[in-house]
C-alpha positions as CSV (number, residue, x, y, z in Angstrom):
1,X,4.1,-22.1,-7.5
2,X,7.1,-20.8,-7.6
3,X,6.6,-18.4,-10.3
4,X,4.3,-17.0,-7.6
5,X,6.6,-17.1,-4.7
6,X,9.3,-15.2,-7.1
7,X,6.6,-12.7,-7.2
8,X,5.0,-12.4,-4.2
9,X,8.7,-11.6,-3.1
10,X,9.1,-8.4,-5.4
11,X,6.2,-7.4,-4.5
12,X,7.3,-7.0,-1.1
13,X,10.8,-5.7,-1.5
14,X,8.8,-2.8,-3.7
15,X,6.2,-2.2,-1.2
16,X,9.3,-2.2,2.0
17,X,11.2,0.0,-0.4
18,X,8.1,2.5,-1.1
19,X,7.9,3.0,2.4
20,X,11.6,3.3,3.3
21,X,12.6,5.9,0.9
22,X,10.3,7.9,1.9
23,X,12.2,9.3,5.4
24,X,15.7,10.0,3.9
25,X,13.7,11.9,1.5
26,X,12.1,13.9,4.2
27,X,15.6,14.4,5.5
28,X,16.7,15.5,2.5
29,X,14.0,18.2,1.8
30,X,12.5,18.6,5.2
31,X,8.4,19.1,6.1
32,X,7.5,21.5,3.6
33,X,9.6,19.6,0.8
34,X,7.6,16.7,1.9
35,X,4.3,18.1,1.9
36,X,4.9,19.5,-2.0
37,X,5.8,15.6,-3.1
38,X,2.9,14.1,-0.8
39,X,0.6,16.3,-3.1
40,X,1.4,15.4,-6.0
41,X,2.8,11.6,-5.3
42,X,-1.0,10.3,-5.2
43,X,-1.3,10.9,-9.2
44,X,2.0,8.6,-9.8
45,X,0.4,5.8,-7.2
46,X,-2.7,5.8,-10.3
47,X,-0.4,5.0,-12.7
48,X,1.7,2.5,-10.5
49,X,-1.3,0.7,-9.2
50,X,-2.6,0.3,-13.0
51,X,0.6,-1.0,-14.7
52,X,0.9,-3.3,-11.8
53,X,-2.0,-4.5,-10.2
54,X,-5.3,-4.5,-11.6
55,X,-5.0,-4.8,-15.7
56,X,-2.1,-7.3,-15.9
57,X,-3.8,-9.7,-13.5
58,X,-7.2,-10.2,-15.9
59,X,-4.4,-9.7,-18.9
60,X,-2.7,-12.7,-17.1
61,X,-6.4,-14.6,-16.9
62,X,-6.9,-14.4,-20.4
63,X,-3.6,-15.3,-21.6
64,X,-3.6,-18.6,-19.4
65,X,-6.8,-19.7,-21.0
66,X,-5.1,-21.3,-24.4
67,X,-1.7,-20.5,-22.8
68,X,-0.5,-22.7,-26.2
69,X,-2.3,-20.9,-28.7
70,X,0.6,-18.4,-30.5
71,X,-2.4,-16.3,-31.8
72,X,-4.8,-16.3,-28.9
73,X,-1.9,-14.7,-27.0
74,X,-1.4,-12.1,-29.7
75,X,-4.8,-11.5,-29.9
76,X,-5.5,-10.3,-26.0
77,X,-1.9,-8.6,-25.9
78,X,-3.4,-6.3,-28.6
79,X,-6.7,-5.7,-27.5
80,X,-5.5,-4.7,-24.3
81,X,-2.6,-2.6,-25.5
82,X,-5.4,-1.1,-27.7
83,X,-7.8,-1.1,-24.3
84,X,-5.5,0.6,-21.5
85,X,-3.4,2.6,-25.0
86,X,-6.4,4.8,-25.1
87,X,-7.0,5.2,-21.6
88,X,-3.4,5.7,-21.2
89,X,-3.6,8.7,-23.6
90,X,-6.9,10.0,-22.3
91,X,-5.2,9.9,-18.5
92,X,-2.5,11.6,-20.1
93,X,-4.3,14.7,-21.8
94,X,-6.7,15.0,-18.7
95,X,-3.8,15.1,-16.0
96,X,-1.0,17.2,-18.3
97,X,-3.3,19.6,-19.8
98,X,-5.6,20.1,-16.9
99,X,-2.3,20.4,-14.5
100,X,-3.3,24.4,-13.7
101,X,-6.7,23.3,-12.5
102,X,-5.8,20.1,-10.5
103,X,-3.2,22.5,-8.8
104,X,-5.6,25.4,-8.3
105,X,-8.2,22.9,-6.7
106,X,-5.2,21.8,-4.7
107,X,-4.4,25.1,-3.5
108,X,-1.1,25.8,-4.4
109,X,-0.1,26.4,-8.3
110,X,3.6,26.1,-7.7
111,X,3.2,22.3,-8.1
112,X,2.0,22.6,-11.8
113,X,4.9,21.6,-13.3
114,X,5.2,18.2,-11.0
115,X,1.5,17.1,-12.1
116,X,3.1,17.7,-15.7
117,X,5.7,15.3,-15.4
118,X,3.6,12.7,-13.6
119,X,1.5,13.0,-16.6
120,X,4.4,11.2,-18.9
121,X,3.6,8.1,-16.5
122,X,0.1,7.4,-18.1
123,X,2.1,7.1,-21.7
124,X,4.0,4.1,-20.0
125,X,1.3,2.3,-18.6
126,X,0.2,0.1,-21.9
127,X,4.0,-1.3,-21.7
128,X,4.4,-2.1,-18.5
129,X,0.7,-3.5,-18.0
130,X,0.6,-5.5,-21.3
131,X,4.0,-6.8,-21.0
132,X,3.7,-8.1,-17.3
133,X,0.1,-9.8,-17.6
134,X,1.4,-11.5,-20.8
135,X,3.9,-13.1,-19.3
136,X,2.1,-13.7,-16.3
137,X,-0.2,-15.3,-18.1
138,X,2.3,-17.5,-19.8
139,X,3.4,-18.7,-16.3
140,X,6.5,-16.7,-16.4
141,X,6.9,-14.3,-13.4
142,X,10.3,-13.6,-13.4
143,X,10.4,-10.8,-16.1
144,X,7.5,-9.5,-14.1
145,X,9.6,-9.8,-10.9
146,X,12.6,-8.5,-12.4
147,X,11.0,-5.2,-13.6
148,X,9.2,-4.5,-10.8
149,X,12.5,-4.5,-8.0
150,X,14.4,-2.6,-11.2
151,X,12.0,0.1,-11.6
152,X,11.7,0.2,-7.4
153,X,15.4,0.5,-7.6
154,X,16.0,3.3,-10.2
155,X,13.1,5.3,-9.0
156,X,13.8,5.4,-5.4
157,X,17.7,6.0,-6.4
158,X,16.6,9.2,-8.8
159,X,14.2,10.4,-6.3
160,X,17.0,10.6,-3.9
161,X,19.7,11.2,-5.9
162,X,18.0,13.9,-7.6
163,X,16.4,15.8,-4.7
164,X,19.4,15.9,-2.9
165,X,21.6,17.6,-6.3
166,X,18.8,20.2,-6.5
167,X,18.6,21.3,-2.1
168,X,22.7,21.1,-2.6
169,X,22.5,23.6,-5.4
170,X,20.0,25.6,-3.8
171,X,17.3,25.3,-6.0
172,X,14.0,25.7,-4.4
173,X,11.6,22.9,-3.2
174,X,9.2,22.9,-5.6
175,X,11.9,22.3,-8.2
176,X,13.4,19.5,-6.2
177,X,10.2,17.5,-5.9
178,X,10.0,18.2,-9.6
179,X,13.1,16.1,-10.0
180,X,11.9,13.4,-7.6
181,X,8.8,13.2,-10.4
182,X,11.5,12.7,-12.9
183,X,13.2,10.2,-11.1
184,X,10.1,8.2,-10.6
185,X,9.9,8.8,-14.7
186,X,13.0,7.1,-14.6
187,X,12.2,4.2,-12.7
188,X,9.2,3.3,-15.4
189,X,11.2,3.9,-18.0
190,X,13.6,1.1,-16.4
191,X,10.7,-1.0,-15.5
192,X,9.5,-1.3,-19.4
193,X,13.5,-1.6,-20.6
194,X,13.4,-4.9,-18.6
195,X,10.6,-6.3,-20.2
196,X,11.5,-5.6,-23.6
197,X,14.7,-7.0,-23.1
198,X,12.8,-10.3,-22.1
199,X,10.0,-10.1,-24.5
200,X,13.1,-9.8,-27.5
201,X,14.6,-13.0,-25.8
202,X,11.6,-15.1,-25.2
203,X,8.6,-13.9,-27.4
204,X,10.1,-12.0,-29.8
205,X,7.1,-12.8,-32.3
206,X,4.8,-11.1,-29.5
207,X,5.0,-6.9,-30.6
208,X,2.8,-4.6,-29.2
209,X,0.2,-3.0,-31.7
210,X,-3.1,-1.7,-32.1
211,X,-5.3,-4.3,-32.8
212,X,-5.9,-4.2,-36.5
213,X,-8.2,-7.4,-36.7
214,X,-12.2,-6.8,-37.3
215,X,-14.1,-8.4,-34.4
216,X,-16.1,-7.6,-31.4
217,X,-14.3,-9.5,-28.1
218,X,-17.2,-8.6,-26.0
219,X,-15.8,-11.0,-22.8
220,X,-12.7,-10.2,-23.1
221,X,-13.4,-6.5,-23.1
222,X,-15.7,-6.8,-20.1
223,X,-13.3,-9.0,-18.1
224,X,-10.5,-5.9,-19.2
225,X,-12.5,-3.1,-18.3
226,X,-15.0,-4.0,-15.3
227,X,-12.8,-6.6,-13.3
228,X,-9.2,-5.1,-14.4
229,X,-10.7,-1.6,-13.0
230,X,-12.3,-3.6,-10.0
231,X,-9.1,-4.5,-9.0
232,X,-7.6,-1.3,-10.0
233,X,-9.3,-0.2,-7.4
234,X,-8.9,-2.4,-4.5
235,X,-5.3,-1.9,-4.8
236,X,-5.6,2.0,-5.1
237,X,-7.0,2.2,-1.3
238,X,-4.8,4.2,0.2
239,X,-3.4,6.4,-3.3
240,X,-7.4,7.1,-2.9
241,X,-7.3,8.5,0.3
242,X,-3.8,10.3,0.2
243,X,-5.6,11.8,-2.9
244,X,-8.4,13.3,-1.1
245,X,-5.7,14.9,1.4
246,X,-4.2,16.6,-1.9
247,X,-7.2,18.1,-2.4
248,X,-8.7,19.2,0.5
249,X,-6.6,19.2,3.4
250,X,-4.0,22.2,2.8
251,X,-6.4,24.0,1.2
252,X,-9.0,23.2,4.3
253,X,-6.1,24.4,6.8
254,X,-5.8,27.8,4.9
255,X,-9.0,28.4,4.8
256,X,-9.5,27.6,8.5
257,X,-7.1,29.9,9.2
258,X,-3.6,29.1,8.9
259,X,-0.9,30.8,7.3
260,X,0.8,29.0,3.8
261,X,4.0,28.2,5.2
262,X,1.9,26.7,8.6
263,X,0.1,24.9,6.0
264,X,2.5,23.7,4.6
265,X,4.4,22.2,7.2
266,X,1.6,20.5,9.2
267,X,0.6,18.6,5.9
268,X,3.9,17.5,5.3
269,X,4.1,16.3,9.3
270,X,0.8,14.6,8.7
271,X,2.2,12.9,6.1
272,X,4.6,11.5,8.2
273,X,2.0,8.4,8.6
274,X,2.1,7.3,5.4
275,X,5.2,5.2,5.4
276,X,4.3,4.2,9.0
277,X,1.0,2.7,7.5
278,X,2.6,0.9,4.8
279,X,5.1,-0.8,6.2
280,X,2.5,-1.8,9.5
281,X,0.3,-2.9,6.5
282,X,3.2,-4.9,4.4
283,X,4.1,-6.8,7.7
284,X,0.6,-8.2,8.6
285,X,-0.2,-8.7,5.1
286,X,3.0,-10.6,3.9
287,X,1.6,-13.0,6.3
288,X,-2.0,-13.3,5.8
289,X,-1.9,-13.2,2.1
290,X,0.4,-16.4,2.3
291,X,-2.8,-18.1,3.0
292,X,-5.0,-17.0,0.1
293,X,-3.7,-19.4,-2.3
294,X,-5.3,-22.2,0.5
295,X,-8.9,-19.8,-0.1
296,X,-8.4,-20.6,-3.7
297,X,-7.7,-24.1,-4.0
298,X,-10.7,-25.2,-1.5
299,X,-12.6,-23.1,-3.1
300,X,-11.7,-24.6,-6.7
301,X,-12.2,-28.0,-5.0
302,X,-15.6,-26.8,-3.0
303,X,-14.7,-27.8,-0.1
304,X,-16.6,-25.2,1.4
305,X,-15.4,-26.1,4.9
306,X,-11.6,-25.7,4.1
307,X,-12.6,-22.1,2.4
308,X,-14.1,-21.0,6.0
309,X,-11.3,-22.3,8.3
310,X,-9.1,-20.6,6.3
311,X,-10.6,-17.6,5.2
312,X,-11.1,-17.6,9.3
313,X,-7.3,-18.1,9.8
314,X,-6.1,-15.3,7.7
315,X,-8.3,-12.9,9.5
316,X,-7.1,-14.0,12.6
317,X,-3.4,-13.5,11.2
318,X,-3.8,-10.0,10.1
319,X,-6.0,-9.2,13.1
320,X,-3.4,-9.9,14.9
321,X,-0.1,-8.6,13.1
322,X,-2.1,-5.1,12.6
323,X,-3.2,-5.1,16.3
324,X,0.3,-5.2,17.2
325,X,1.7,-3.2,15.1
326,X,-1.0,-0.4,15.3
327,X,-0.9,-0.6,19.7
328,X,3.0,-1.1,19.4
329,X,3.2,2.3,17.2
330,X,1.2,4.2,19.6
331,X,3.1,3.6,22.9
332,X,6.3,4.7,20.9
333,X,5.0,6.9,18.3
334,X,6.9,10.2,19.8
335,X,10.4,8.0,19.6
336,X,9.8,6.4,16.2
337,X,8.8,10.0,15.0
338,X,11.8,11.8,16.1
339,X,14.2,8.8,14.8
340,X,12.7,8.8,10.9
341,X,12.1,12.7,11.0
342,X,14.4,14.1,13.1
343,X,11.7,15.3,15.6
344,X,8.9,14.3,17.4
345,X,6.2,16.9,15.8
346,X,3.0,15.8,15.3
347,X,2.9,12.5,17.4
348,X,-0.7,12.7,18.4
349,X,-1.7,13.1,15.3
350,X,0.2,10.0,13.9
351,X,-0.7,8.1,16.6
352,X,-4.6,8.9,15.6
353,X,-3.8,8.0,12.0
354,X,-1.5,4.5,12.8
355,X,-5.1,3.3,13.9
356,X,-5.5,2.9,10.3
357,X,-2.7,-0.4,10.0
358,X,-5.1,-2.2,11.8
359,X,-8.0,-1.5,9.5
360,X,-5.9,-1.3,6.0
361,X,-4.3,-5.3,7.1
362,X,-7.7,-6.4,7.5
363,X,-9.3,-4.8,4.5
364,X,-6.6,-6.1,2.1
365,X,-6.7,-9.5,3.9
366,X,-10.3,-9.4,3.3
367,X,-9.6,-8.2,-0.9
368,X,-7.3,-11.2,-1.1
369,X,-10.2,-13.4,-0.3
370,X,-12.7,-12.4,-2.5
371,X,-10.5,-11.7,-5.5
372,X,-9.8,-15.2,-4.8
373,X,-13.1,-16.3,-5.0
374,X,-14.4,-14.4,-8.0
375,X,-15.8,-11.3,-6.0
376,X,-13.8,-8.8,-7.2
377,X,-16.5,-5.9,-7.7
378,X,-17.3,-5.9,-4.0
379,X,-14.0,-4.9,-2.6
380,X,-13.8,-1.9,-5.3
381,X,-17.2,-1.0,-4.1
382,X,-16.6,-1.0,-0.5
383,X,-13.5,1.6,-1.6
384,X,-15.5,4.3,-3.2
385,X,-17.8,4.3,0.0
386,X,-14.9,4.8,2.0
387,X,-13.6,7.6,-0.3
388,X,-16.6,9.4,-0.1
389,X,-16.8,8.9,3.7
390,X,-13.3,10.3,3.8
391,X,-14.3,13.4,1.3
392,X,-17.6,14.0,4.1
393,X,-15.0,13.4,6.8
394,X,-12.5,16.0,5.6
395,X,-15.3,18.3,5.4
396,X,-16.2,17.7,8.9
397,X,-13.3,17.5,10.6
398,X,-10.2,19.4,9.2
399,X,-12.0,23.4,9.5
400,X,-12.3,22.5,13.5
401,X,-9.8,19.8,13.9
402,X,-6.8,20.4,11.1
403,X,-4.6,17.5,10.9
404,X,-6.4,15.6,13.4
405,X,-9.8,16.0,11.9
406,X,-7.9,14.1,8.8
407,X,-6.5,11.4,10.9
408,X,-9.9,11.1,11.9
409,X,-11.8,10.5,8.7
410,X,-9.0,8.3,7.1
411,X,-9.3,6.0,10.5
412,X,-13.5,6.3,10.1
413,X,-12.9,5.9,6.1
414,X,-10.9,2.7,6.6
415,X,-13.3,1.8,9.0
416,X,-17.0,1.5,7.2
417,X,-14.5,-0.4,4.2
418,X,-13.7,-2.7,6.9
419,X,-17.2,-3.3,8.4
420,X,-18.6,-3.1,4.7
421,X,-16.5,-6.3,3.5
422,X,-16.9,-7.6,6.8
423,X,-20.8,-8.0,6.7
424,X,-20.5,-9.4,3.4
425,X,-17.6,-12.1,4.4
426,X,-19.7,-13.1,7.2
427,X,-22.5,-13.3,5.4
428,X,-21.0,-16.0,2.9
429,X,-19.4,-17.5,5.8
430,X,-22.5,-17.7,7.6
431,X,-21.0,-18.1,10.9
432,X,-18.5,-15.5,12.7
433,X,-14.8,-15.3,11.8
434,X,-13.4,-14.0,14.4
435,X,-14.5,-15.7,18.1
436,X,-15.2,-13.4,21.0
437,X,-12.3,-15.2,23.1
438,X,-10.0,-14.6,20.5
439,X,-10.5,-11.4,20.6
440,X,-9.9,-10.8,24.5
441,X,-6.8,-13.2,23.8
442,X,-5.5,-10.4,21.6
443,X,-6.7,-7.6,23.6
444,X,-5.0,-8.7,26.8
445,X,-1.6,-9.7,24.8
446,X,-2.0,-5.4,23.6
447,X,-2.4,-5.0,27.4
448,X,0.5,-6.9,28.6
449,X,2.9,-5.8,25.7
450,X,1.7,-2.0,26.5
451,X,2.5,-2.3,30.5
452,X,6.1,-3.8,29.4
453,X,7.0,-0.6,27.1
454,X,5.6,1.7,29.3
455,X,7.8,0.6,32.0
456,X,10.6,0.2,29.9
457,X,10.2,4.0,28.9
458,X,10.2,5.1,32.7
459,X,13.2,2.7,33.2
460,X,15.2,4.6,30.2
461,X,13.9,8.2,31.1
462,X,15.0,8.1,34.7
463,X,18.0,5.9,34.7
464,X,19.4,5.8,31.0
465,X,18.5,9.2,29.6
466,X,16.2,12.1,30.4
467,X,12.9,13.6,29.7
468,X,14.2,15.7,27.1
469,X,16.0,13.0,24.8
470,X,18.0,13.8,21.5
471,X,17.4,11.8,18.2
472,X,20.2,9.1,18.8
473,X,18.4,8.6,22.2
474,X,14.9,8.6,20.6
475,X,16.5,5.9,18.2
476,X,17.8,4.2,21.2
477,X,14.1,3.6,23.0
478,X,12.6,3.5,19.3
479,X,14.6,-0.2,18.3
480,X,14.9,-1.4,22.4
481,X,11.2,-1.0,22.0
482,X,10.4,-2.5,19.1
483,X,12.0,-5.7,20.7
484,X,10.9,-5.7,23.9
485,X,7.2,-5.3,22.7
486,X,7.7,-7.9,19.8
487,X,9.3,-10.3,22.4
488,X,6.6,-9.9,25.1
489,X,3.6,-9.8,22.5
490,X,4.8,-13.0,21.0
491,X,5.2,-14.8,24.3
492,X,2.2,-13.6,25.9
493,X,0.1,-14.7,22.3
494,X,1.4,-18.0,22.7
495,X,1.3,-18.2,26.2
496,X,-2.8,-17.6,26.0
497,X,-3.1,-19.6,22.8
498,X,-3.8,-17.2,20.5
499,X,-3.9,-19.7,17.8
500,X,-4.4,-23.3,18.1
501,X,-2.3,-25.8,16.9
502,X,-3.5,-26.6,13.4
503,X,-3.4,-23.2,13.0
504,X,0.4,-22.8,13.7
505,X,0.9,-25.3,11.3
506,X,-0.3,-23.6,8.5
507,X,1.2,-19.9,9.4
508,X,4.5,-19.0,7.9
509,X,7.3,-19.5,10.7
510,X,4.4,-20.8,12.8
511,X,6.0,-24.5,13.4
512,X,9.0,-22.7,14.6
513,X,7.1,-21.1,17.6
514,X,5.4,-23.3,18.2
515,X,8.6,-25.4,18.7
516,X,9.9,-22.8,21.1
517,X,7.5,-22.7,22.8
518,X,7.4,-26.5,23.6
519,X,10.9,-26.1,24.4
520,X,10.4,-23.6,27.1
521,X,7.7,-25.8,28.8
């Protein structure tokens, strides 16, 4: 257990960090800068989500089976360095030596040599993944830990580091996002130092090698390839989607119309949204997730009423936390923008795309929960028919819309993945999991919180500031905001009773509240 609280920690400092860095870098290199990374950044997420997610989780699986056995161990590391070498390799040769055509089908050739570099990240992957599920699987989550916040660290500090040498030497953009690439090189290369350092100090007799040994592991390739991509692909929800915008949405804007350097520039505003989603998504998550590990052990038991009440409960939770966030967001979207990037550009268009916390918390809420119970194809699946609705949706919506039309199919994308997992859930629940008077419970508490900032926004523009505020007075409003509405949301939610009692109980922080609460009664 606390292996997996070690890890469950790193995981969110990385996915915090992934989002933060993100603004001083489009500080650093401005909209355009941040448009050429956005393009490219979706091909590193691939290769991040497979040495992380996916592959060393079933890697983990099979090494915990005969967790004793010397040999068994040294047989799986093998075949699965053998496994994801080759696909490593194939990624590899596809992505480097294809570079001119993924760029031409981008639209813009000048990032050729970024897709090059990213390439070099696919030649990691065997380490990384192999190394981390091993010791996983061994019950040892520090190394895994360890590397993970030390290739976060050195990747964000090179992309930043970097980027800002090149802009101060006046180099152009496209070479400064190729040195951001580089520094994310860096922060693999990091990543697998760490866990060779540990594998020489704990399992020294474990090496990585092609497996040499005749034989035909037919589960253990099945469980590698089918449920390792499965959840390869769950976790790859949103690098999925951002890679659709790579594709089609500056070359969609040009073709509607718009000039390169217009282009340019309202992509990399668009992209704006993506650390506002992930950071709306990592707080309602952090949360919900905590209560997966109750899923799994009722559902190990089969105490099939334990698995509803709480597969019902962390619904509620991220319901809740992405409902907030996402209604929060909108009411200050034009202050938050203008404090992270300098103006407030593009606000409607965010605020249209932020609709998408609330559906990403409750679609990886909903993943957690069947992973957890052995239903790992049907969250992959429910992905690639949101992919291909956002594909349709881009078609649609970006030639008459632009950036708004791909606000528009990433929200409707999100959307039939939610409903999609939804039916199923329910329909293995056989009852609902979310009540209708919970639902008007949270609604209202969105309506009260909403009336408070609005006010507070008409008290700061006519008595504090003015209508045409500066960034430190945008970042002023931004943070008063942020605790005025998390103040009234969370008094209003327990005023109502959002949640009842033996719900509190099991929420993280939840007994605290609930204590406060009794206190101000």
């Amino acid at each position: 257990m606390r292996g997996a609280i070690i890890l469950t920690i790193a995981a969110i400092f990385v996915k915090i960090l992934s989002a933060v860095y993100r603004v001083p870098y489009q500080n650093i290199v401005g909209d355009v800068g941040f448009y050429i990374y956005q393009q490219v950044y979706p091909l590193y997420g691939i290769a991040v989500a497979l040495s992380t997610y996916g592959f060393p989780i079933i890697i983990s699986k099979l090494v915990a089976e005969r967790e004793g056995n010397r040999l068994h161990v040294e047989t799986v590391a093998r075949l699965s360095f053998t496994i994801i070498s080759v696909l490593g390799v194939v990624l590899f040769a596809v992505i480097f030596f294809g570079a001119d055509t993924l760029a031409k089908y981008m639209g813009d050739m000048g990032l050729t040599p970024m897709i090059r570099i990213v390439a070099f990240s696919f030649l990691l992957m065997p380490f990384l993944t192999v190394w981390r599920g091993t010791f996983q699987g061994v019950g040892d989550m520090v190394p895994t830990a360890i590397s993970q916040v030390i290739e976060q660290l050195i990747r964000v500090g090179g992309i930043l580091l970097f980027s800002y040498m090149m802009i101060e030497k006046g180099y152009s953009l496209y070479v400064a996002g190729a040195s951001a690439m580089v520094g994310s090189l860096a922060g693999s290369l990091a990543g697998m130092l760490v866990l060779y350092v540990f594998i020489r100090k704990r399992h020294s007799t474990i090496k990585l090698s092609l497996l040499r040994k005749n034989g035909f592991y037919k589960r253990e390739i099945r469980l590698l390839v089918v449920q390792g991509t499965a959840i390869c692909v769950s976790g790859m929800m949103l690098v999925l989607l951002q890679l659709v915008d790579s594709f089609q949405l500056y070359s969609g804007l040009t073709q509607a119309g718009l000039g390169d350097l217009e282009a340019k520039i309202a992509k990399g505003i668009y992209d704006r949204g993506q650390p506002l989603l992930q950071l709306g998504t990592v707080a309602a998550v952090s949360l919900s997730l905590t209560l997966v590990p109750l899923v799994t052990a009722a559902f190990q038991k089969k105490q099939q009423q334990q698995v509803r009440e709480y597969m019902r409960l962390a619904v509620k939770v991220s319901v809740t936390i992405g409902l907030a966030a996402t209604v929060g967001l909108i009411n200050i979207m034009d202050a938050v923008n203008a404090m992270l990037f300098e103006n407030s550009e593009g606000s409607f268009v965010l605020s249209i795309f932020c609709v998408s916390i609330l559906f990403s918390s409750v679609i990886l809420t909903f993943s957690g929960i069947l992973q957890s119970i052995n239903k790992d194809i049907i969250p992959a699946l429910a992905v690639v028919i949101g992919v291909f609705v956002k594909y349709i949706g881009n078609m649609l919506f970006v030639p008459s819309y632009g950036t708004a039309g791909a606000a528009i199919s990433t929200v409707l994308a999100l959307g039939v993945i939610m409903v999609t997992l939804a039916l199923y859930i329910r329909k293995q629940l056989k009852m609902p999991f979310i009540q209708t008077t919970f639902l008007y419970k949270a609604l209202f508490s969105m309506l009260i919180m909403t009336v408070a900032l609005q006010i507070w926004r008409v008290v700061t523009e006519h008595f504090l500031f003015s209508y045409d505020m500066d960034r430190l007075q945008m970042t002023v409003l931004a943070l008063s905001s942020v605790a005025i509405g998390a103040f009234v949301f969370i008094y209003t939610m327990m005023k109502v009773n959002l949640f009842t009692e033996e719900e509190w109980i099991q929420i993280p922080f939840g007994d605290k509240l609930r204590g406060m609460n009794r206190k101000r009664k």
